[in-house]
N, C-alpha and C positions, 0 to 999 in steps of 0.2 A: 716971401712969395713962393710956392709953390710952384717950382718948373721942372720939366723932362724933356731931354735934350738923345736924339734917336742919333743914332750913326754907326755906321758899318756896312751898308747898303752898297751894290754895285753889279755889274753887270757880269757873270758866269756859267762855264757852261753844263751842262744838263751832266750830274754827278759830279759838282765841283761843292765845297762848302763855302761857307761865310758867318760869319761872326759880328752879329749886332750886339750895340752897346745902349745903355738908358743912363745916362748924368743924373742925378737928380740933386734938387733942393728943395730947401722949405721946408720940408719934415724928414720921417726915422722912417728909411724902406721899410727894416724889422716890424715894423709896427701894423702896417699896413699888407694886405693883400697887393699882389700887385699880378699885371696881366701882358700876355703879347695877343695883339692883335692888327688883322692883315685883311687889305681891301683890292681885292683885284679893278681892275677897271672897269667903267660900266656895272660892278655889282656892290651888295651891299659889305658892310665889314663881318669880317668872319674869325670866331672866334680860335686862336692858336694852341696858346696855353697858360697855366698859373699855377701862382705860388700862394698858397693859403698861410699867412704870417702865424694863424693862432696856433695852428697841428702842423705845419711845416710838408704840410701836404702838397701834391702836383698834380698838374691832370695835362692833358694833351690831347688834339683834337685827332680822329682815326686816322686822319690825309699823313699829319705827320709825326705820329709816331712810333720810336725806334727811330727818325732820321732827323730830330732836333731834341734840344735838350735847352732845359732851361734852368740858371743859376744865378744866387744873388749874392755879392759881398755889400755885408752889414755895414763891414769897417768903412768900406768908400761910399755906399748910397748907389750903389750901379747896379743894374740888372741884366742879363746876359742871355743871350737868343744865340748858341751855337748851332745852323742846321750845315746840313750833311747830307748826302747824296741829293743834292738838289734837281727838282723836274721843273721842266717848263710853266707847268699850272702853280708853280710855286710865285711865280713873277706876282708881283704886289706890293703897296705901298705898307709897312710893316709901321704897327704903333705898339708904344708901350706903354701902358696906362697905368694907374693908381686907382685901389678901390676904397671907398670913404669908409669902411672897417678892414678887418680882417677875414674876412669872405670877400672871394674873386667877385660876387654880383657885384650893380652898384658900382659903375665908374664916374668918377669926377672930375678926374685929371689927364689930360694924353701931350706925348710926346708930338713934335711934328710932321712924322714920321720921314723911314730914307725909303727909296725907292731899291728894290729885290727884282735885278730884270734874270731871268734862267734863259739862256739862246744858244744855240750849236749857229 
């Protein structure tokens, strides 16, 4: 069965970082496209950033980047959300998803996501 398991989520203050994690199983991260994605409250989900498995390509949404980075070990199946200089509009419920090829479109799988609060 295919699951993704989100954690690293917590409450910080405005220029502090944190470091989310994605578990997974059922299938080969490598293989797959894989994506973070974050939903602030009251809006809809917004896309963050990805990992294109077939070119090892990355992309990152303008909000943030330069201040998160995204990395995956093959060997364990994990995905990794390091952001950094964190701002308040960063607050959001952060997912990590699965894409049914190797292109970021096309999700079919998500994490539960952890909650990302930024507060002075």
């Amino acid at each position: 069965e295919v699951q993704l398991v989100d954690s690293g989520g917590g409450l910080v203050q405005p220029g502090g970082s944190l470091r989310l994690s994605c578990a997974t199983s059922g299938f080969t991260v490598s293989t797959y496209a894989m994506s973070w994605v974050r939903q602030a409250p009251g809006k809809g989900p917004e896309w963050v950033s990805h990992f294109n498995s077939v070119d090892g390509s990355t992309g990152y949404a303008v909000s943030v980047k330069g201040r998160f980075s995204m990395s995956r070990d093959n060997a364990k199946n994990t995905l990794y959300l390091q952001m950094t200089h964190l701002k308040p509009e960063d607050t959001a419920v952060y997912y990590c998803a699965k894409a049914i090829g190797g292109h970021h479109h096309d999700l079919d799988y998500w994490g539960q996501g952890t909650q990302v609060t930024v507060s002075s």
